[in-house]
ZAMARGU-4260 file (C-alpha; in steps of 0.2 Angstrom, whole numbers, plus 5000, padded with zeros to 4 digits):
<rodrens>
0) 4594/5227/5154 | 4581/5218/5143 | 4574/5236/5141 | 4588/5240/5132 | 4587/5226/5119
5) 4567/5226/5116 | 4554/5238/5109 | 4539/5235/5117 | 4521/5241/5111 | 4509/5239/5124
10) 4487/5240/5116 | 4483/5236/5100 | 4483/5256/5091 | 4476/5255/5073 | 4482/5272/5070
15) 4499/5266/5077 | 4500/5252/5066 | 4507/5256/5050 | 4523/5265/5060 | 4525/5248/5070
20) 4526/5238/5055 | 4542/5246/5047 | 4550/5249/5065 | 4548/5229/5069 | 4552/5223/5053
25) 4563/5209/5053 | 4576/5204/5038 | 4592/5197/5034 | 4602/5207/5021 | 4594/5195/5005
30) 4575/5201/5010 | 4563/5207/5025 | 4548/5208/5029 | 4538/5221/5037 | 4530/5217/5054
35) 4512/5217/5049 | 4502/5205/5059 | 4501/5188/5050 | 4481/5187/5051 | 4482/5204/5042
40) 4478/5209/5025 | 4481/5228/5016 | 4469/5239/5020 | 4469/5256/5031 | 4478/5250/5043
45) 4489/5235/5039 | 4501/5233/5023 | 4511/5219/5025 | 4527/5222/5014 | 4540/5209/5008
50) 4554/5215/4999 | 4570/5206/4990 | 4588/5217/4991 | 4587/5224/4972 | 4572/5219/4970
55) 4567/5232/4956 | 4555/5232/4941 | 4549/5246/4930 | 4531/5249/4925 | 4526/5264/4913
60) 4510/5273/4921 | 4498/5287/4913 | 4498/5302/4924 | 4496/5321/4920 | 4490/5318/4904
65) 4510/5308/4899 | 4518/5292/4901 | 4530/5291/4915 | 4544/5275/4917 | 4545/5272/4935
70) 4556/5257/4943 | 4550/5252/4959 | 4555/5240/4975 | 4542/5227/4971 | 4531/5220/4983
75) 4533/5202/4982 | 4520/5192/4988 | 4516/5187/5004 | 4521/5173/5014 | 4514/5180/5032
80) 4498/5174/5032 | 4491/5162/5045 | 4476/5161/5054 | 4464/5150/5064 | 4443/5149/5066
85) 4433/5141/5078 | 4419/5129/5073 | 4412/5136/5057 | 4414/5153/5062 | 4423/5165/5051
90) 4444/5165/5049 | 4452/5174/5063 | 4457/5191/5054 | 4443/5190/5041 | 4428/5200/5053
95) 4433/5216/5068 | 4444/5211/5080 | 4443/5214/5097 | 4460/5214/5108 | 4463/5213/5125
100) 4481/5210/5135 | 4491/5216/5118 | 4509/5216/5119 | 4520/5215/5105 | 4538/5215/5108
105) 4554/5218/5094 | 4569/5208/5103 | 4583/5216/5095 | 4595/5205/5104 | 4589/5188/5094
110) 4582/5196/5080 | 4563/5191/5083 | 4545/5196/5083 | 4532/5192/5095 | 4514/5195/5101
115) 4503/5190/5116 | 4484/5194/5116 | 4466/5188/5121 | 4452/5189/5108 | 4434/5187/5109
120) 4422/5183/5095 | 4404/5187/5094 | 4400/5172/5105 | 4412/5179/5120 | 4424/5166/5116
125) 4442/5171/5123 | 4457/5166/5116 | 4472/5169/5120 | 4486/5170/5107 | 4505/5170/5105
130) 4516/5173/5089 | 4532/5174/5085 | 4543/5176/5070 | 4558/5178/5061 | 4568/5181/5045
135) 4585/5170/5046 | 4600/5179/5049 | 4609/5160/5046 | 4600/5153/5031 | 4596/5170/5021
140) 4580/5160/5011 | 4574/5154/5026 | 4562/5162/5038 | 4547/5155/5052 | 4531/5159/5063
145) 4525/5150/5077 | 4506/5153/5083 | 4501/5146/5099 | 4483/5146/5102 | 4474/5141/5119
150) 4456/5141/5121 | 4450/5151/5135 | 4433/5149/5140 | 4428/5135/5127 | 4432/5119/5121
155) 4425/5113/5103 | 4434/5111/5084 | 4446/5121/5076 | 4456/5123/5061 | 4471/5132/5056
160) 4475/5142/5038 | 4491/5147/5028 | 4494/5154/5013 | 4504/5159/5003 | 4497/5176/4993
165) 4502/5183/4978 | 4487/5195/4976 | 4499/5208/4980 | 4504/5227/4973 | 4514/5241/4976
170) 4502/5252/4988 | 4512/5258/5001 | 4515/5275/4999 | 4500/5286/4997 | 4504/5300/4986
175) 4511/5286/4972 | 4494/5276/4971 | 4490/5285/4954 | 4504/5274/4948 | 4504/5258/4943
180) 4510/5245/4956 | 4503/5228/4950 | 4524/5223/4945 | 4522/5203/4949 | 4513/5190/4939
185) 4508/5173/4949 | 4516/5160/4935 | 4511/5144/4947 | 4506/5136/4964 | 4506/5119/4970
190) 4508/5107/4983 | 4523/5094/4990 | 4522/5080/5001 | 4509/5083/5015 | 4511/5098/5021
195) 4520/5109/5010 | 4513/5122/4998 | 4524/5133/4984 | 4521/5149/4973 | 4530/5155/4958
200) 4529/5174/4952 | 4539/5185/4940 | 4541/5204/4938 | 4534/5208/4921 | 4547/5218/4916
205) 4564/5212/4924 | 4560/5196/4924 | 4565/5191/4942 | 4558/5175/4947 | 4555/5172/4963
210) 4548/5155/4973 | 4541/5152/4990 | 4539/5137/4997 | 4530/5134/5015 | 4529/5119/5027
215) 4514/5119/5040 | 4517/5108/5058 | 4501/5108/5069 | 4506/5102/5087 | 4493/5096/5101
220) 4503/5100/5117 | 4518/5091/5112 | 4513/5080/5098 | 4514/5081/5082 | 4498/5082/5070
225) 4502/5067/5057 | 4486/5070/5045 | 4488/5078/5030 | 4479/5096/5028 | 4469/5101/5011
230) 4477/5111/4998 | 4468/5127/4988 | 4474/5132/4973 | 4468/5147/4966 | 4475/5161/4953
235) 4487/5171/4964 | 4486/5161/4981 | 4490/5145/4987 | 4483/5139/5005 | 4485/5124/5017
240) 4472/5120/5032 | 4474/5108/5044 | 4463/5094/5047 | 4449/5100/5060 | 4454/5097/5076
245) 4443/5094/5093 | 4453/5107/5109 | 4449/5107/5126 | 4447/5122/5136 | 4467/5130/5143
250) 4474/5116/5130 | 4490/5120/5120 | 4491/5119/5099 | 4501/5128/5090 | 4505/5128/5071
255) 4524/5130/5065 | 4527/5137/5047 | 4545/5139/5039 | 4546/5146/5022 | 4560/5146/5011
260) 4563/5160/4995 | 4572/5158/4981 | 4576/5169/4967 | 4583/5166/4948 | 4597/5178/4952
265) 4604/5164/4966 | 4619/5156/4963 | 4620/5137/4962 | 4602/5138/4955 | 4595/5120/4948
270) 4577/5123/4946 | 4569/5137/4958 | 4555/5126/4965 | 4561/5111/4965 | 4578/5119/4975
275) 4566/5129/4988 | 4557/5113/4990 | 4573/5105/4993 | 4580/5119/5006 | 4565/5117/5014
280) 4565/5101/5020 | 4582/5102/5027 | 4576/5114/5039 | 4562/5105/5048 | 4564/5109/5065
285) 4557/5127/5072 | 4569/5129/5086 | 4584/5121/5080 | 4583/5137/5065 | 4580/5149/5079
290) 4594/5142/5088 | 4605/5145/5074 | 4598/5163/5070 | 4602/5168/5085 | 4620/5160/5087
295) 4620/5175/5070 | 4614/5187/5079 | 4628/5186/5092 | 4640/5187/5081 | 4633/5204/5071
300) 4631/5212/5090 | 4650/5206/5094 | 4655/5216/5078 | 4643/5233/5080 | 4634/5235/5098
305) 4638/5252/5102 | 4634/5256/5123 | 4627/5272/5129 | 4626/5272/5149 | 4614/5290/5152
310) 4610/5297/5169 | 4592/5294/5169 | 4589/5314/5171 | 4595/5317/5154 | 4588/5301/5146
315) 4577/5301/5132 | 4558/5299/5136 | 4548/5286/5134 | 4560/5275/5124 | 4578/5275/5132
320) 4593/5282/5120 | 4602/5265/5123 | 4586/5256/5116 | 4584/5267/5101 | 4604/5268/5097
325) 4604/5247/5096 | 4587/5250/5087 | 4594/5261/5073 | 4611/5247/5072 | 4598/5232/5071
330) 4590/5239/5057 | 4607/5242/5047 | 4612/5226/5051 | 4598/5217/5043 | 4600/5228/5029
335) 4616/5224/5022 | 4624/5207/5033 | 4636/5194/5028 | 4621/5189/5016 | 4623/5204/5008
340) 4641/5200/5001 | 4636/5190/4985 | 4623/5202/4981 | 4625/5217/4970 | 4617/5229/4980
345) 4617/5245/4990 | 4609/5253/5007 | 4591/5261/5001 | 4588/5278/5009 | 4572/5270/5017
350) 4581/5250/5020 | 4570/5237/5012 | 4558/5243/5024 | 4544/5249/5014 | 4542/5258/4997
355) 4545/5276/4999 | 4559/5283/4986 | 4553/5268/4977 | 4568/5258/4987 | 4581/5269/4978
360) 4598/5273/4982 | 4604/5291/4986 | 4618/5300/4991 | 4612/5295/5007 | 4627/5283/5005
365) 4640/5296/5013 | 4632/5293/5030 | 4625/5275/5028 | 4642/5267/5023 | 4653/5274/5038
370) 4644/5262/5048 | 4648/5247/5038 | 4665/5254/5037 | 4668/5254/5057 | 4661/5239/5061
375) 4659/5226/5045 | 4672/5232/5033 | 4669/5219/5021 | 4649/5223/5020 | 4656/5242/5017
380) 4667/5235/5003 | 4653/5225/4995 | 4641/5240/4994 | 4656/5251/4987 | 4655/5237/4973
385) 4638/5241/4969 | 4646/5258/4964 | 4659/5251/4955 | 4647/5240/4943 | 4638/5255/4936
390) 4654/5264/4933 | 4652/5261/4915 | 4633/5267/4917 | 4639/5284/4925 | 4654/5285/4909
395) 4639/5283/4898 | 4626/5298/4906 | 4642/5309/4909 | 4645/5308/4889 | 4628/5310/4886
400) 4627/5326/4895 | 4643/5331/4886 | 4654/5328/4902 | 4670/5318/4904 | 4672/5304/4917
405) 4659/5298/4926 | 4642/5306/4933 | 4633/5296/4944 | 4615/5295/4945 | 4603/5306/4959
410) 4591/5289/4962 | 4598/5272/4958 | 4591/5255/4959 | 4594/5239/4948 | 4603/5245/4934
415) 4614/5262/4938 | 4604/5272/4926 | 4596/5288/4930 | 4581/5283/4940 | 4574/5301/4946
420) 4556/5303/4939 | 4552/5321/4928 | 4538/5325/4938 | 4530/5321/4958 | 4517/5324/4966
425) 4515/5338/4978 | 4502/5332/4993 | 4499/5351/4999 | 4493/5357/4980 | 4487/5338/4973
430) 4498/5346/4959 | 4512/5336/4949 | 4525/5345/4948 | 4542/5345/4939 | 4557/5337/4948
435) 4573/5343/4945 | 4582/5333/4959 | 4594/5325/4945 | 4605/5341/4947 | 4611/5336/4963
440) 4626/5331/4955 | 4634/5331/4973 | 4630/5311/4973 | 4645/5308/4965 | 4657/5315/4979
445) 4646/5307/4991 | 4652/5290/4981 | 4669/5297/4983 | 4670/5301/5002 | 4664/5283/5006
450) 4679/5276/4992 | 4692/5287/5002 | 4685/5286/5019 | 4687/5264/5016 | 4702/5264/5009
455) 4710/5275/5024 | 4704/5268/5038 | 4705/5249/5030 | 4720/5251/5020 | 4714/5240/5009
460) 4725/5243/4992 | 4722/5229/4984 | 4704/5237/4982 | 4711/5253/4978 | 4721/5246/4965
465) 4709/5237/4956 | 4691/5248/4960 | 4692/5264/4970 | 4707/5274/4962 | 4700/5272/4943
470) 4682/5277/4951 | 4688/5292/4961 | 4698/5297/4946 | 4683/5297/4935 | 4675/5306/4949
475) 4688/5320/4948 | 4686/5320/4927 | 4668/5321/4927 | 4670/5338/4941 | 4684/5342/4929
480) 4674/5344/4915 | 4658/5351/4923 | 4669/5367/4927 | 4672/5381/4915 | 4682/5396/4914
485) 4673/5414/4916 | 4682/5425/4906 | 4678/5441/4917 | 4680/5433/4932 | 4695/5425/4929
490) 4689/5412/4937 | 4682/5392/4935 | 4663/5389/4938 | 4650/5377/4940 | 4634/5379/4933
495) 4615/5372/4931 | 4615/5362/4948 | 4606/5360/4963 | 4615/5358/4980 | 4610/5347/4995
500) 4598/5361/5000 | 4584/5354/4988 | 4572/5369/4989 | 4582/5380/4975 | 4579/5373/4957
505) 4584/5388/4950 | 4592/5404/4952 | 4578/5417/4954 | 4571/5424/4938 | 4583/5414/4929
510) 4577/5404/4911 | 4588/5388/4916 | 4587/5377/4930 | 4600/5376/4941 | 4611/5384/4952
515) 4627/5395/4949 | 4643/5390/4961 | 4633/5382/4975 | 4647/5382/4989 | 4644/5364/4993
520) 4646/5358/4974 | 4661/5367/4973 | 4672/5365/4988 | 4669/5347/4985 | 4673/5345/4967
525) 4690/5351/4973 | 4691/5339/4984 | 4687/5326/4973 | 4699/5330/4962 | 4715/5332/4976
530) 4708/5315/4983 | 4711/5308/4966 | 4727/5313/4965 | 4731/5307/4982 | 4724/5289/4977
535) 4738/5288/4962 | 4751/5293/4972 | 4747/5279/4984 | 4747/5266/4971 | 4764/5256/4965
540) 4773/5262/4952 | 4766/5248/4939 | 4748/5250/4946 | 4748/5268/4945 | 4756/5267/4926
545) 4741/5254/4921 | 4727/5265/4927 | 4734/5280/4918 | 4737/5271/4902 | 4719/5260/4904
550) 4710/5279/4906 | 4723/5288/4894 | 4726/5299/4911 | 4735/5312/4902 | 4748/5325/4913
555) 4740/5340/4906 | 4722/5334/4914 | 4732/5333/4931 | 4736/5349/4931 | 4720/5357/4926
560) 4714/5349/4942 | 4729/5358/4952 | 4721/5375/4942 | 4704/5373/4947 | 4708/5370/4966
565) 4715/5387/4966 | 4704/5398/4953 | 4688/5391/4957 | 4673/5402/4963 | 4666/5404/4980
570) 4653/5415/4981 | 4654/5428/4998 | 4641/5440/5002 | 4642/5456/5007 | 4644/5454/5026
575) 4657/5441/5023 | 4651/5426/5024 | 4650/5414/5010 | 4635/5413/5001 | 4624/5398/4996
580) 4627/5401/4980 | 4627/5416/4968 | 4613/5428/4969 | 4609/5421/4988 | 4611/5437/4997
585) 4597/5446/4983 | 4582/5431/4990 | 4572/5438/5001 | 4569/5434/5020 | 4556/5420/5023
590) 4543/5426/5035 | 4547/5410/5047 | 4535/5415/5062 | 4522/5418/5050 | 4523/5401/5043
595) 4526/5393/5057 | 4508/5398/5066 | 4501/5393/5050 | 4506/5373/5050 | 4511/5362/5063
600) 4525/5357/5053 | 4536/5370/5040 | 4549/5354/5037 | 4543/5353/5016 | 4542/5373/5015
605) 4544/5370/4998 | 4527/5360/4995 | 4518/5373/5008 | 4525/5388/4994 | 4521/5381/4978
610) 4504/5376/4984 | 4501/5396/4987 | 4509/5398/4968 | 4524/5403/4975 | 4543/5397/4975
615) 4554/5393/4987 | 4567/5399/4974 | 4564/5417/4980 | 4568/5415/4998 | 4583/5412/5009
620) 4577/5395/5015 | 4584/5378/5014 | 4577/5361/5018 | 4593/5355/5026 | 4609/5360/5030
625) 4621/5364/5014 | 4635/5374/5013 | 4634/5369/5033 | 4637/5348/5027 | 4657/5353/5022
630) 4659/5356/5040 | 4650/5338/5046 | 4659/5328/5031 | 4677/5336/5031 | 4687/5344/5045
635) 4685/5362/5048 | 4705/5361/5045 | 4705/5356/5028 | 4690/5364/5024 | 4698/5380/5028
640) 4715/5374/5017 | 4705/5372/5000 | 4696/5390/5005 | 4713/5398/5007 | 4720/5391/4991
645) 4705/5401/4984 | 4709/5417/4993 | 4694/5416/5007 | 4702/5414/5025 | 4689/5403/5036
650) 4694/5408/5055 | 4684/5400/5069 | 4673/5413/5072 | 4667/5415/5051 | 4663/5397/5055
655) 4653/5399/5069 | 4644/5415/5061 | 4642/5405/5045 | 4633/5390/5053 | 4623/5399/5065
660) 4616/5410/5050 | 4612/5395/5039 | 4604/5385/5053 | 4591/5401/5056 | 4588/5401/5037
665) 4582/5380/5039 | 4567/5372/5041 | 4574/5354/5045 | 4563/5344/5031 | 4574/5330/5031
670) 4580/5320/5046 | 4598/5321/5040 | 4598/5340/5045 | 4597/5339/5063 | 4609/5325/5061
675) 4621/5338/5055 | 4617/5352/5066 | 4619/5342/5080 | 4636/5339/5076 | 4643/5357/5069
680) 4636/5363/5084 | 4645/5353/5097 | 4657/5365/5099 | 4646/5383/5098 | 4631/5380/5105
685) 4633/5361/5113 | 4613/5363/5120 | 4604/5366/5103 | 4617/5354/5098 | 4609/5342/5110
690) 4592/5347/5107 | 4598/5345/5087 | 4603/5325/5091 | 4589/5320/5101 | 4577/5325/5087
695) 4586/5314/5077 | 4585/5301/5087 | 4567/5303/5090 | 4565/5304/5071 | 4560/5285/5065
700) 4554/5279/5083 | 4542/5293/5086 | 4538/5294/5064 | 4542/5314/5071 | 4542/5320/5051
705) 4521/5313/5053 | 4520/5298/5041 | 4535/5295/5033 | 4544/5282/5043 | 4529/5271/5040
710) 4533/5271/5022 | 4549/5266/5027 | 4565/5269/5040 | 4578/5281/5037 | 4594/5273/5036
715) 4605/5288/5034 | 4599/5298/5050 | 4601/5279/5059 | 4617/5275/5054 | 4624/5294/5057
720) 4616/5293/5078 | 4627/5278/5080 | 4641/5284/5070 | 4638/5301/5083 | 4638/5291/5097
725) 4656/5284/5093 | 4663/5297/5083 | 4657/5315/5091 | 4653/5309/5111 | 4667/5295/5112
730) 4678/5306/5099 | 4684/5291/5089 | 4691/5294/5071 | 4705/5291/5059 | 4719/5303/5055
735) 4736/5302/5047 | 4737/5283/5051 | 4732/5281/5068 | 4716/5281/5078 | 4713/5297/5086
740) 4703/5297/5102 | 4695/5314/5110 | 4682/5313/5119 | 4669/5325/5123 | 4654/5316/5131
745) 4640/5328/5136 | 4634/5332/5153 | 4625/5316/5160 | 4631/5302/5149 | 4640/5291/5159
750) 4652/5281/5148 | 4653/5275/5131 | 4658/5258/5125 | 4659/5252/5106 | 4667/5241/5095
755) 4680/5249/5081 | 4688/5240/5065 | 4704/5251/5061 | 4715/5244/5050 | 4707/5227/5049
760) 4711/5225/5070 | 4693/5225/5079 | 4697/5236/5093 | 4684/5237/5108 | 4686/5255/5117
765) 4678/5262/5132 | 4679/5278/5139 | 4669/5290/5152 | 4671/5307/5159 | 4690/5305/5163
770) 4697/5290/5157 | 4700/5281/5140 | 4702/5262/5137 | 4707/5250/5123 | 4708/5232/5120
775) 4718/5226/5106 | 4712/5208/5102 | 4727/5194/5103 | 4733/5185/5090 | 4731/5200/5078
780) 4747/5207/5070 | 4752/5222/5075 | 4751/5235/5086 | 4739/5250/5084 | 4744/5269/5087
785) 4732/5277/5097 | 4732/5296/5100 | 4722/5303/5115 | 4722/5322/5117 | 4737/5325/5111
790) 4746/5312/5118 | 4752/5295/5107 | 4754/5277/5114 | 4757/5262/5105 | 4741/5248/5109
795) 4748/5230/5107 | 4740/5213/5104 | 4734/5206/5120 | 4733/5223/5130 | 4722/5235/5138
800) 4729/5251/5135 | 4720/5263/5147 | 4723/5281/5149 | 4716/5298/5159 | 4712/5313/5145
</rodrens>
């Protein structure tokens, strides 16, 4: 159903438009560009974006009276514009516009972007309008627009406009505008044959050069304009206008612009205009690079479409849950593709969608990377790399703290250094504040999961061997040396961090910052450090003896990790239950219903306190779930292992009471929390559960969070829907060497159907209320075990395994 592969915005809404533009923005794993209409320029309503993967630069800006170092995801400049006037009249875009018959469609399917309107200008002119546009998925420098124009109710001369604009800054997130965000310098423009025009810019402080080179094609019904168009040169732009051209009423002229971008990071680099010139006029043809884009695009939805078939009474409202699952895989497919795998780069928590975060990576990773890993293991192993490259980075902050091994930082972007700011501002007070968010030393497991979770259901050991054990065994060190022994308690500790809960900075009416034992840190510093183990183990003999000897991995160190999993602290409060971290049961209780007939939204509790001068330090509040996130990331069964190691017995009821206390003490600030919810909850209570994962789903399409998907999508809570989808509802997951299926499709979905990399075999599986199937490709091989509620079958090459459950 072509409702089910386009998002369709019917009426132009200015309000409307900034969420628009990141939903339908269109890239290909080397850069994107935000769906802003190509007429538009920044202002209230518009901000066209256009962002290269690790595209970073760090500016030093003046604020609260200091210097602060900020590195941001530069906006580069602008390659949409394009335009058209009528006469002498003014351009198209330049004056108010006045719509009529908008539609705007985002084909996920083919990867393309298109618009259909009328407009009249002050002398009731109509004209009718058609765009469309794409970033290729093919040819990763290369993207195109095609404007058709017909005249309405006129006839008389027109001309067409583009331009290539380098006028651009970072402005598109509000509460950073007292920062500076002018990070490109225009170094040249120019002109090439007939019809093309070129830019050159560079960040001023990373130096990253950049070219874009753009080849105009005016078309009177089907023939091709041969005169050449005039070229304007000025300081940061570039533009190209047509020859004026004499139209007849319902006539058809259209104007074809591809654009190629090049960077001085590229391989094979000769000189970077002369080479985009080059690319350029290799691709000359509109439709034949569509074609091809497309032809990609087929092959990304063969690897990753993920089918949701939902009785229209339980289906989401207005935008159909099949529609919004394909919408979230789009986006993470045109965040990191095949394009992606020369690149050292990661999945930002916001895509390169917009500049929120700054375009940093977090530990947002330990739900992002799953997805690569089901579908496109190579891409996950790629963005693993990214990791592996700043190992020496995360050796040299863990030293610098004092700490062995390896410390990763909370924000990352070009260089693996710590790229947190000290201080942000709070939009309730106007207030900056200090941030102490590079305490979440919880990043580094997060890096961890994603190293174990690839290797297990990949088995790849050759990447194992050379990457993930020595960076999971620095992992364990720098966990290893963060713990220390509490004499009275008899007992290891962790100190002076904050846990994934982000509102507690510091214990209350403590002097340091930081928490004492936060459950979530601790639980899975042990299990870093028995993951560890359990990579040596799996190494040959001669691998495992390099590592050791390359890391001076000393026995003695081994078995302090074996100690800590047994004497560490876990904090429990007096009515059992296991306490958010020491001193949790002495906060007080927030008034919730007060607060929540105060503001329409209690999400950033945090900013609403501080901007009354008070704390969320005092209260028992979280902005997301915490403690409650070792029951979504690990199984409840090993979970409950470490815990009894430590002397704490987790039965299934302490779990239930535990997740249902923790979820009345949240206020859901980030969109990653209902995605967790929405999963521990399956099995206690499956409505709120359900309630939990439709707002998750609603989160980027309906911007439910009030203006922060327009600075940018989330990528975590998108990749954890469809990783949901197949691994909560369709019950598909790797254990012990096999694929295990148990599904549990809710009441009024119909059937699910995915594809699955296991093992390096692409699997495509299928089930609905009562029945499981599973096609194994040919040619693969081997076969694959497969356990469906309880029971084992062997799946081979060539077969349809099917089975009742």
């Amino acid at each position: 159903m072509t409702e089910h592969w386009t998002l369709t915005y019917r009426g132009f809404d200015p309000e409307e438009e900034s969420l628009r533009e990141a939903l339908c923005t269109l890239g290909n794993g080397y850069f994107s560009t935000r769906g802003a209409a190509e007429e538009a320029n920044a202002d209230e309503v518009h901000y066209p974006g256009t962002y290269i993967a690790g595209g970073y630069n760090r500016l030093e800006s003046r604020v609260a009276n200091r210097g602060v170092m900020n590195e941001d995801l530069v906006n580069f400049p602008n390659w949409l514009p394009l335009s058209f006037r009528i006469n002498d009249s003014e351009w198209f875009g330049e004056g108010r516009i006045e719509y009529s018959d908008f539609t705007q469609k985002l084909n996920l399917r083919e990867g393309t972007l298109s618009r259909s309107f009328v407009i009249r200008d002050a002398r009731d002119r109509d004209t009718r309008v058609m765009t469309q546009r794409f970033v290729s998925m093919r040819d990763p420098h290369l993207a195109a627009i095609r404007m058709s124009v017909e005249p309405v109710n006129w006839s008389g001369r027109m001309q067409f406009r583009s331009e290539l604009d380098g006028g651009v800054t970072n402005a598109g997130v509000a509460r950073y505008r007292d920062l500076r965000g002018d990070h490109i310098t225009v170094e040249g423009t120019g002109s090439s044959d007939k019809d093309v025009i070129w830019l050159r810019a560079r960040t001023k402080q990373a130096a990253l050069e950049v070219s874009l080179c753009s080849r105009q094609r005016v078309w009177v019904e089907d023939e091709v304009l041969g005169e050449a168009g005039a070229v304007t040169e000025g300081a940061l732009t570039v533009a190209w206008t047509s020859p004026i051209l004499e139209v007849q009423e319902g006539q058809s002229i259209r104007i074809e612009k591809v654009i190629s971008l090049h960077t001085s990071r590229d391989a094979a680099l000769g000189g970077l205009v002369e080479d985009g010139l080059a690319h350029l006029r290799r691709w000359m043809d509109f439709d034949d690079l569509l074609a091809q884009h497309r032809r990609a695009w087929n092959t990304l939805w063969d690897q990753s479409d993920v089918e949701i078939n939902v009785d229209p009474k339980h289906d989401m409202s207005p935008y159909p849950m099949q529609l919004v699952v394909r919408l979230h895989t789009f986006h993470l497919l045109q965040t990191a593709s095949s394009n992606t795998l020369s690149l050292d780069v990661s999945v930002p928590a916001r895509g390169w969608t917009g500049e929120a975060y700054r375009g940093h990576i977090f530990w947002d990773e330990a739900y992002i990377l799953p997805f690569y890993i089901l579908h496109v293991p190579e891409i996950a192993r790629s963005l693993l790399l990214y990791r592996y490259r700043r190992l020496d980075e995360a050796r040299a902050a863990a030293a610098a703290e004092g700490y062995a091994g390896a410390m990763f930082p909370w924000q990352s972007g070009s260089s693996g250094r710590e790229e947190t700011q000290i201080i942000h501002l709070n939009p309730k007070s106007g207030k900056w504040d200090p941030d102490r968010s590079r305490l979440q030393r919880h990043v580094s497991a997060a890096i961890a999961l994603n190293v174990w979770r690839y290797v297990q259901a990949t088995e790849d050991r050759q990447f194992l061997e050379v990457y993930g054990a020595e960076m999971l065994v620095e992992i364990a060190r720098f966990w290893s040396s963060l713990c220390h022994w509490n004499g009275t308690t008899k007992q290891f500790e962790i100190t002076g961090v904050m846990g994934p809960d982000e509102f507690h900075e510091t214990c209350r009416d403590a002097d340091e910052d930081g928490l004492s034992n936060n459950t979530y840190t601790n639980v899975m510093a042990i299990w870093c450090m028995e993951r560890a183990q359990d990579a040596l183990k799996l190494l040959v003999a001669p691998a495992r003896r390099r590592l050791t000897e390359a890391l001076s991995l000393m026995p003695a160190e081994l078995e302090r990790w074996r100690e800590i999993s047994t004497k560490m602290t876990i904090p429990v409060m007096p009515n059992g239950l296991i306490a958010h971290f020491d001193g949790y049961e002495k906060l007080d209780e927030l008034d919730w219903d007060r607060y929540r007939a105060e503001h329409c939204d209690i999400g950033r509790m945090d900013r609403i306190l501080k901007a009354k001068d008070d704390s969320p330090d005092r209260y028992k509040l979280s902005k997301q779930a915490d403690l409650c996130m070792l029951f979504y990331f690990l199984d409840n069964a090993e979970i409950a292992e470490i815990l009894h190691r430590l002397g704490y017995e987790l039965t299934e009821e302490r779990i239930r009471d535990t997740i249902k206390y923790y979820r009345d003490r949240t206020s859901h600030g980030s969109t990653m929390s209902h995605l967790v919810f929405g999963a521990i909850l399956e099995e206690i209570e499956p409505q709120i559960a359900w309630k939990h994962f439709l707002k998750a789903m609603r989160s980027d399409i309906e911007d439910i969070q009030g203006g922060t998907t327009p600075e940018g999508i989330h990528t975590a809570v998108m990749a954890g829907t469809v990783r949901h989808v197949i691994e909560r509802f369709a019950g598909v997951s790797i254990h012990s060497g096999k694929v295990r299926i148990s599904p549990r499709l809710p009441e009024g979905i119909n059937f699910v159907r995915c594809r699955y990399q296991a093992f390096g075999i692409p699997l495509r599986i299928r089930m609905d209320q009562d029945a499981v199937q599973v096609e194994v490709p040919e040619g693969v091989s081997k076969s694959v075990e497969i356990a469906i509620a309880g029971s084992s079958y062997e799946a081979r090459p060539g077969s349809v395994l099917t089975a009742a459950y």
